[in-house]
C-alpha positions as CSV (number, residue, x, y, z in Angstrom):
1,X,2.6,8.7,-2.9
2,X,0.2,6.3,-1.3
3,X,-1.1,3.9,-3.5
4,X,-4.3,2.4,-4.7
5,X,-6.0,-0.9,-6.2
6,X,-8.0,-0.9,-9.3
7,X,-11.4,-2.5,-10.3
8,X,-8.8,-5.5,-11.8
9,X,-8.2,-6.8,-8.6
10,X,-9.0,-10.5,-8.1
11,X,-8.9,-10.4,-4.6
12,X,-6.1,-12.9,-4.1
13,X,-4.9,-11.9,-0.7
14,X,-1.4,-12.1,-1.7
15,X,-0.9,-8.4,-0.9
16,X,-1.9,-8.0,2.8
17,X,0.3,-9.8,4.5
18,X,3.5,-7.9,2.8
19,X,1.8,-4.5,3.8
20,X,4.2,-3.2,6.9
21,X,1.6,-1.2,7.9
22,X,-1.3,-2.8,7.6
23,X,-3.0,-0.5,5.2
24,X,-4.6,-2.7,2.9
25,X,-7.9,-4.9,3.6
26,X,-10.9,-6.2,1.9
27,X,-13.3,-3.8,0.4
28,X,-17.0,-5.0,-0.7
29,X,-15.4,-6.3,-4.2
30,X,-11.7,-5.8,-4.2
31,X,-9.1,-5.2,-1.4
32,X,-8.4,-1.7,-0.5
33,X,-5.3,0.7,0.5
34,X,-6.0,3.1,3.9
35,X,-3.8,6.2,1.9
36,X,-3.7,7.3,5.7
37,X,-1.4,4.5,6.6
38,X,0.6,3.7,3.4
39,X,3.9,4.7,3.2
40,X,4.6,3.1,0.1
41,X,7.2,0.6,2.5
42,X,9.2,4.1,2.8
43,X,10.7,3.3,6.4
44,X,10.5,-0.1,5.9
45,X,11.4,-1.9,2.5
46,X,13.3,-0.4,-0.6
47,X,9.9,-0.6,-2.8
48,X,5.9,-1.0,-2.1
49,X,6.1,-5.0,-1.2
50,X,2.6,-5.1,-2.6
51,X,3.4,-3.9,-5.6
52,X,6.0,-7.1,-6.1
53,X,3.3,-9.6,-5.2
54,X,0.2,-8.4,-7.0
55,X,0.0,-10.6,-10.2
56,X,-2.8,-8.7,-11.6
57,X,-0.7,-5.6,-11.7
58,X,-3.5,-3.5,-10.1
59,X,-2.0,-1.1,-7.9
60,X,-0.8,1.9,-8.9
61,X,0.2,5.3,-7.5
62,X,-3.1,6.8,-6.0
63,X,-1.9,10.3,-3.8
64,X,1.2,12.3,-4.9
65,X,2.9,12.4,-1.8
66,X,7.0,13.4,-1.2
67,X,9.7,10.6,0.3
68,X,9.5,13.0,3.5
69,X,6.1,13.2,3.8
70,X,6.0,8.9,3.9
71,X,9.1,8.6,6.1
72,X,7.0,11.2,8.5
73,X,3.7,8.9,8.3
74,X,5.9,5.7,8.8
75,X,7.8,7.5,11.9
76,X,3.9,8.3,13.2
77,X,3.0,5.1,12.8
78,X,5.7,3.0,14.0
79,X,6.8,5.6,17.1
């Protein structure tokens, strides 16, 4: 599952730096998650580090995708 960020983002920042893949950056309003590069930290962390650090609670599960299917992305990206 890649994840998303809803309208009730405050754009704090406090997400992008935990991102292991770089997937999220600032929108025209609110930040934003590439779906092509998030892995959910799957290959890299135990759960999505953004997730943890989001204190508005604003993203959430966006594209259903299967624990292979992120490891796979994370291996392409990564090498």
């Amino acid at each position: 599952m890649s994840l998303k960020i809803t309208d009730d983002c405050t754009s704090c920042d406090a997400c992008v730096s935990t991102c292991p893949n770089t997937a999220i950056s600032a929108g025209d309003v609110i930040y934003v998650i590439d779906a092509d590069r998030c892995t959910e930290c799957v290959g890299a962390e135990d759960s999505p580090q953004c997730q943890l650090v989001c204190p508005a609670d604003c993203i959430v599960v966006g594209v259903q995708e299967s624990r292979d299917q992120l490891q796979a992305k994370y291996a392409a990206l990564h090498g």
